[in-house]
C-alpha positions as CSV (number, residue, x, y, z in Angstrom):
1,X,-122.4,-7.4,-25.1
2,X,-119.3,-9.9,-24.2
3,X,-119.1,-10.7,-27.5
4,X,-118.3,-7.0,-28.8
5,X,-116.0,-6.8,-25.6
6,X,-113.5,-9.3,-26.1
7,X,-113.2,-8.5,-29.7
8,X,-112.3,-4.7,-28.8
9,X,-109.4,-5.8,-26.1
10,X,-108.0,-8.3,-28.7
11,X,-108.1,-5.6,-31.1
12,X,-106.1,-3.3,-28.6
13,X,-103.6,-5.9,-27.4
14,X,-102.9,-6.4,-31.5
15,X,-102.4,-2.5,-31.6
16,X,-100.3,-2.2,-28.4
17,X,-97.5,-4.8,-29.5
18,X,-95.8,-2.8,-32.9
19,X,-95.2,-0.5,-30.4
20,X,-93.6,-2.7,-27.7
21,X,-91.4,-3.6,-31.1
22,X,-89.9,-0.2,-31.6
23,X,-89.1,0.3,-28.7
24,X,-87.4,-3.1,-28.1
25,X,-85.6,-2.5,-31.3
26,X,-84.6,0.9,-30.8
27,X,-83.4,0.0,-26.8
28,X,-81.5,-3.1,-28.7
29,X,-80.0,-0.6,-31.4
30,X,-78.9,2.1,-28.2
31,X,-77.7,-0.8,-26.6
32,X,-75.9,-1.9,-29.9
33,X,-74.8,1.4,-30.3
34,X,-73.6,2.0,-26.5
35,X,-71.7,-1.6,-26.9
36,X,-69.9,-0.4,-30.5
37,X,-69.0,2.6,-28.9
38,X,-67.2,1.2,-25.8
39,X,-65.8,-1.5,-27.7
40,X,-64.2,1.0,-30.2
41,X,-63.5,3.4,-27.1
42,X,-61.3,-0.2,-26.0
43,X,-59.7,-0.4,-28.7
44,X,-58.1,2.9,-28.7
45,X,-57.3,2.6,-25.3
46,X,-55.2,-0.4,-26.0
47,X,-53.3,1.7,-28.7
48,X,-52.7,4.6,-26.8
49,X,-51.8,2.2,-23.9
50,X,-49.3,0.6,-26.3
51,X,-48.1,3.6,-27.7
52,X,-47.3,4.8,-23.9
53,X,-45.7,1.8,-23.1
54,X,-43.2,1.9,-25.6
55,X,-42.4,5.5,-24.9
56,X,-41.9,4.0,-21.6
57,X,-39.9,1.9,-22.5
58,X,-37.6,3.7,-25.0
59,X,-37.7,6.7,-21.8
60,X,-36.2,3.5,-19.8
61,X,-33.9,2.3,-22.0
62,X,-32.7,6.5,-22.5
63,X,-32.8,6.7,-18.7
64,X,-30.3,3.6,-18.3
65,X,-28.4,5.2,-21.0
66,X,-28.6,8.2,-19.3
67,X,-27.3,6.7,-15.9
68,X,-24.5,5.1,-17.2
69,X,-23.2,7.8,-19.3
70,X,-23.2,10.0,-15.8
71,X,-21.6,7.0,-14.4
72,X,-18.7,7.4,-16.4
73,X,-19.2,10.9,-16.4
74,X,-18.6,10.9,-12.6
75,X,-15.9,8.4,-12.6
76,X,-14.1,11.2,-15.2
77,X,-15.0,14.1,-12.9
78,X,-13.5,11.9,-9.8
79,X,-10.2,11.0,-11.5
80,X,-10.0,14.9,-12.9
81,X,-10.7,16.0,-9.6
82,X,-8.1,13.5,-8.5
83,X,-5.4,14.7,-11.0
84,X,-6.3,18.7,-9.7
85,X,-5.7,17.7,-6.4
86,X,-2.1,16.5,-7.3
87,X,-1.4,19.3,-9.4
88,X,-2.6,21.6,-7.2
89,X,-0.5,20.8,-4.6
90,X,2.3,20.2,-6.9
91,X,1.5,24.2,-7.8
92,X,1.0,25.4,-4.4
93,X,4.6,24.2,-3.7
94,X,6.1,25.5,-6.7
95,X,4.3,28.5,-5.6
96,X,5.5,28.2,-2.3
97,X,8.8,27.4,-3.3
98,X,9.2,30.3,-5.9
99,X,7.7,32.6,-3.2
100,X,10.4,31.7,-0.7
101,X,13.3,32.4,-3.5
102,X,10.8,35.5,-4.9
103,X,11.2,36.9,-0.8
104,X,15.2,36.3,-0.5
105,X,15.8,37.6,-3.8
106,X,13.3,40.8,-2.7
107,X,15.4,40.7,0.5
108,X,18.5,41.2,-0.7
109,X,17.6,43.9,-3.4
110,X,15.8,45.9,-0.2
111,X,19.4,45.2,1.5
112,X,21.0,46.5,-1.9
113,X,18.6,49.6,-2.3
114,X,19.5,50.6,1.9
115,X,22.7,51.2,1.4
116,X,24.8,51.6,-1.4
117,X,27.9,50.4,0.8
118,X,26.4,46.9,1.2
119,X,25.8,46.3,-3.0
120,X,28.8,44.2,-3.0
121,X,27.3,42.1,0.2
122,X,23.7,42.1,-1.7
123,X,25.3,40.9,-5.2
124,X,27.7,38.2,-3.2
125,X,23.7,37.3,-2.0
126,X,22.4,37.2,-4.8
127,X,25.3,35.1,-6.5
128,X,24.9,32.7,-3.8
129,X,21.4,32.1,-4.2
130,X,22.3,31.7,-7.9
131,X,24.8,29.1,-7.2
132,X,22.6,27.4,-4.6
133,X,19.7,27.0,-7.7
134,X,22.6,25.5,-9.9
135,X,23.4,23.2,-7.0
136,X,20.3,21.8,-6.8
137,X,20.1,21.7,-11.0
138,X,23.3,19.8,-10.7
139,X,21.7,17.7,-8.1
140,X,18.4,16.7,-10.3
141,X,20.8,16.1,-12.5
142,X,22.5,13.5,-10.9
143,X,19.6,12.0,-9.3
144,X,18.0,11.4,-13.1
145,X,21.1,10.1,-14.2
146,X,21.1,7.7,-11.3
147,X,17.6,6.8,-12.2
148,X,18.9,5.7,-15.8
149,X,21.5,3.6,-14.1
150,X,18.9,1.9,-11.6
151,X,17.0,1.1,-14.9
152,X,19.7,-0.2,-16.9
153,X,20.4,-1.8,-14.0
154,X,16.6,-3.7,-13.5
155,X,16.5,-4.4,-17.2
156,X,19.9,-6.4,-16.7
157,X,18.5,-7.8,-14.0
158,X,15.4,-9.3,-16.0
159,X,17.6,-10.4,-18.7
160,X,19.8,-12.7,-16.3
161,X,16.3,-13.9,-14.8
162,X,15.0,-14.8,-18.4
163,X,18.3,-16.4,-18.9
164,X,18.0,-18.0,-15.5
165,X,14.6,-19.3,-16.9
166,X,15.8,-20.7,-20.2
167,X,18.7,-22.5,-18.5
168,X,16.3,-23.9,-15.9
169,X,14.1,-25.3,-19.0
170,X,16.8,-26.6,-20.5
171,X,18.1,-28.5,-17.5
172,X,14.2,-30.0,-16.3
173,X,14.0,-30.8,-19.9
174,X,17.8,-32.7,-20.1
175,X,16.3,-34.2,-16.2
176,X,13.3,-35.4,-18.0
177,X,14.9,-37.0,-20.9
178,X,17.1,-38.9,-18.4
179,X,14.4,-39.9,-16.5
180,X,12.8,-41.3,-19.8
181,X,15.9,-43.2,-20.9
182,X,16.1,-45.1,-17.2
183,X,12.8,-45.8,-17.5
184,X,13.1,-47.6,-20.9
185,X,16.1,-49.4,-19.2
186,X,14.1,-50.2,-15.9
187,X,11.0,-51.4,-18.5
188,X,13.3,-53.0,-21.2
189,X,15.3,-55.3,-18.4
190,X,11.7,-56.0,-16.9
191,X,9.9,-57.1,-20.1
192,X,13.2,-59.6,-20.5
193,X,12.5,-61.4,-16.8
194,X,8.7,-61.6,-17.4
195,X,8.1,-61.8,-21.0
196,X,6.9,-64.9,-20.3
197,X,4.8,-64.1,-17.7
198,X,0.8,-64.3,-17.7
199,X,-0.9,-61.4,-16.6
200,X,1.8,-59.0,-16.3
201,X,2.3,-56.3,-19.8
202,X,3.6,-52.8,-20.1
203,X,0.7,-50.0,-21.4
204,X,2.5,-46.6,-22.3
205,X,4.9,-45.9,-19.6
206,X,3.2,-48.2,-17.2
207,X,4.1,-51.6,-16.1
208,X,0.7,-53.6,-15.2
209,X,0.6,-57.0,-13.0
210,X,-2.9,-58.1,-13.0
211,X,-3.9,-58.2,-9.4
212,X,-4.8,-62.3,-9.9
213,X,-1.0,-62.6,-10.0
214,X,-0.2,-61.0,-6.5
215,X,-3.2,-60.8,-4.5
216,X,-6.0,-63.1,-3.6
217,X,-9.5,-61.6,-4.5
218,X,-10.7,-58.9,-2.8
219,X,-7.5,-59.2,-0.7
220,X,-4.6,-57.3,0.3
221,X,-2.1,-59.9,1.0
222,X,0.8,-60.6,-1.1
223,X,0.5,-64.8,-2.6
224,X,3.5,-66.7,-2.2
225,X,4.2,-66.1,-6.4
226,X,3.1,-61.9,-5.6
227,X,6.2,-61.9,-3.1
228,X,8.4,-63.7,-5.9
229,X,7.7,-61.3,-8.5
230,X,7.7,-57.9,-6.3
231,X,10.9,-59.3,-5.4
232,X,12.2,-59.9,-8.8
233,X,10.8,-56.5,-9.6
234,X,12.5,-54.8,-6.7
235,X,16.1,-56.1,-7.7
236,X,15.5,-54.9,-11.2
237,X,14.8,-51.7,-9.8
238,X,17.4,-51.4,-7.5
239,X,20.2,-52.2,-10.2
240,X,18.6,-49.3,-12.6
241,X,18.1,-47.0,-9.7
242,X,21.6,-46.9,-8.9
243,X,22.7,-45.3,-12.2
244,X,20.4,-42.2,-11.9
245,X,22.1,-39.7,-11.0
246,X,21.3,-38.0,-7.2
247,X,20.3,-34.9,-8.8
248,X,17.1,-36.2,-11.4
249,X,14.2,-35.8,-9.3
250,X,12.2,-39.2,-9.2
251,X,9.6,-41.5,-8.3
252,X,8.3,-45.1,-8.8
253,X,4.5,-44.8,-8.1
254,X,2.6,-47.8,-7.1
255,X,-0.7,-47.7,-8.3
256,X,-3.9,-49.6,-7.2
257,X,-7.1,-50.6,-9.2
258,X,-10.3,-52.1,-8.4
259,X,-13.3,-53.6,-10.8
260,X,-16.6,-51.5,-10.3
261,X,-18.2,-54.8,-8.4
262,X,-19.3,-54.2,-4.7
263,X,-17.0,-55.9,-2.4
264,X,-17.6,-58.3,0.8
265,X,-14.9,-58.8,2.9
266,X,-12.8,-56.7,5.6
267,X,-12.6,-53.3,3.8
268,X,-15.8,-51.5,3.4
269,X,-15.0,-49.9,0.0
270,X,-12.6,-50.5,-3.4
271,X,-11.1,-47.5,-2.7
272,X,-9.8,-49.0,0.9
273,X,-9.0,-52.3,-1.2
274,X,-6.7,-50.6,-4.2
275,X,-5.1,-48.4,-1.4
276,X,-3.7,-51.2,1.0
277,X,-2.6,-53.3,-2.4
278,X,-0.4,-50.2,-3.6
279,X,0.9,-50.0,0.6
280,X,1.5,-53.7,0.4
281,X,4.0,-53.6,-2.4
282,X,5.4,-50.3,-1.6
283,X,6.2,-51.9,2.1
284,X,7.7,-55.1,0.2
285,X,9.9,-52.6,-1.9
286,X,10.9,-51.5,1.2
287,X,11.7,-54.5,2.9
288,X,14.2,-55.6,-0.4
289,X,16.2,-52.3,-0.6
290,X,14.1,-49.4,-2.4
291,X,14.7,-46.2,-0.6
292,X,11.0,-45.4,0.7
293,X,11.9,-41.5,-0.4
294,X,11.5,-42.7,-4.4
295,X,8.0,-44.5,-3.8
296,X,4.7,-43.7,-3.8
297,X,1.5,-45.7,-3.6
298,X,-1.9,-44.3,-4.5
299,X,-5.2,-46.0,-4.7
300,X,-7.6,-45.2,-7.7
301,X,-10.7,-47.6,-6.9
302,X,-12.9,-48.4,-9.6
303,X,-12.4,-44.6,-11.3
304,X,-9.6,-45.2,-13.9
305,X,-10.8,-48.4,-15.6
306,X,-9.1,-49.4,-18.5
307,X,-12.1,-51.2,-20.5
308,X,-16.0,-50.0,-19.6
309,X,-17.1,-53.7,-20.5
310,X,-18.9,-55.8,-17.4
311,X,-17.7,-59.4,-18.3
312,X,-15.4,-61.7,-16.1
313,X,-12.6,-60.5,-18.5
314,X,-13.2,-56.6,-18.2
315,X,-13.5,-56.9,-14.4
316,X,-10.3,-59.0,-14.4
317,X,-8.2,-56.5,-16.7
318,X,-9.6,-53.4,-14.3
319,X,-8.3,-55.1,-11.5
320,X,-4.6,-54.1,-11.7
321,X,-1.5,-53.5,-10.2
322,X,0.6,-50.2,-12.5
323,X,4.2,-49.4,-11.7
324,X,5.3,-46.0,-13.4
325,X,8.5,-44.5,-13.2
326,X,8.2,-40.7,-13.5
327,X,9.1,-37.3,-11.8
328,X,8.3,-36.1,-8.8
């Protein structure tokens, strides 16, 4: 009996599982299917959402068009209306104007037509208002022709200015040109009393003492041999001075210059340091007879070097007394 029993379920469970099969496979194919179609369903989605978008965006792009062009279209209709309004009243005066003559001339053909006696009152009238409208012709007249003259007038005017101009440039130019020829004499005569000094060379239009010949470092106090040679320097200067004329507009600038090192002593910064070396010699001028209103002293620091290098030589040809003789 168990025998013949187990051999019947076996046979069962053997016949129950094709079936289990199909209907995995078919749930896996709907599944499949289901997956293919939402997939594909996706995918037209995405093309119809791109499609959209770029309608949207051309739409935008139109719409901006759009706003602008009734931007200006508005700007057009504000200006027209703008121009209507001023003709407008411009008519309604004309209007009012021609209305007012219109009634007197009426008036005085009523005044005719009452009475026959009174034509030669209503013609003298009517002459009048006649003679009134040349008047005021005559007057227009006039008034344009004064216009013409008022132009002629301003474009005289704007020729003298332009004249004015070119004589002005002609003169700053002839000032200029002095000024360079005294400062070839102020540089030439200086070259000749210290060719033979060390330190001390002229760069452009600039006459440069190297600040070991007048100062101490990192001081602002003139040496014994910095007094000398300001003072030299100022008689020079006084004796070319005197030959430029009152009228050439001129300075002597003093200029000071510091090395990029950090100082340590009294002042707190190379720009304090190149300032009171410039005051220092512009105060000794002073003292020997330059007139303080044709000197200035400025202070550069360490921002106008002449060499980028970092030796002891760079830093000693950065640190610098310039003396330029220019316009003010």
């Amino acid at each position: 009996m168990r025998p013949g029993r187990r051999g019947r379920t076996s046979h069962a469970g053997l016949n129950a599982w094709p079936g289990y099969v199909d209907a995995l496979s078919t749930l896996l194919m709907v599944v499949i299917f289901v997956l293919l179609v939402f997939v594909l369903g996706q995918a037209f989605l995405s093309v119809a959402l791109n499609r959209r978008e770029q309608v949207l965006d051309r739409l935008q792009v139109q719409t901006a068009e759009l706003t602008r062009m009734l931007a200006l279209e508005r700007g057009l209709t504000k200006d027209l209306r703008g121009n209507l309004a001023v003709l407008t009243a411009q008519h309604d005066k004309d209007t009012a104007a021609a209305a007012a003559l219109g009634d007197q001339l009426a008036q005085a053909q009523a005044a005719a037509q009452h009475a026959n006696e009174l034509d030669q009152t209503a013609e003298q009238k009517v002459l009048a208002l006649n003679d009134q409208l040349s008047a005021l012709n005559a007057q227009l007249t006039a008034v344009a022709q004064a216009l013409d003259v008022s132009k002629k007038d301003v474009m005289d005017r704007d020729a003298k200015i332009a004249d004015l101009g070119n004589r002005l440039n002609i003169a700053l130019a002839d000032k200029v040109e002095q000024l360079k020829r005294y400062r070839s004499e102020f540089f030439g005569r200086l070259r000749d009393v210290l060719k033979d000094q060390k330190g001390v060379q002229i760069v452009g239009d600039r006459f440069v003492f190297q600040s070991e010949v007048l100062f101490p470092v990192g001081s602002a106090d003139l040496t014994p041999q910095g007094v000398t040679e300001i003072r030299t320097l100022a008689k020079t200067f006084r004796q070319v001075s005197a030959q430029i004329p009152a009228d050439v507009p001129w300075i002597l600038r003093v200029d000071g210059h510091a090395d990029k090192q950090p100082i340590h002593t009294a002042f707190p910064s190379n720009w304090e340091l190149s300032s009171a070396r410039a005051i220092t010699v512009v105060k000794l001028l002073i003292a020997e007879g330059v007139d303080p209103k044709h000197l200035a002293a400025t202070g550069f620091a360490d921002y106008q070097p002449l060499t980028s290098g970092t030796s002891v030589a760079d830093y000693a040809r950065n640190r610098r007394i310039e003396f330029r003789l220019t316009d003010r």
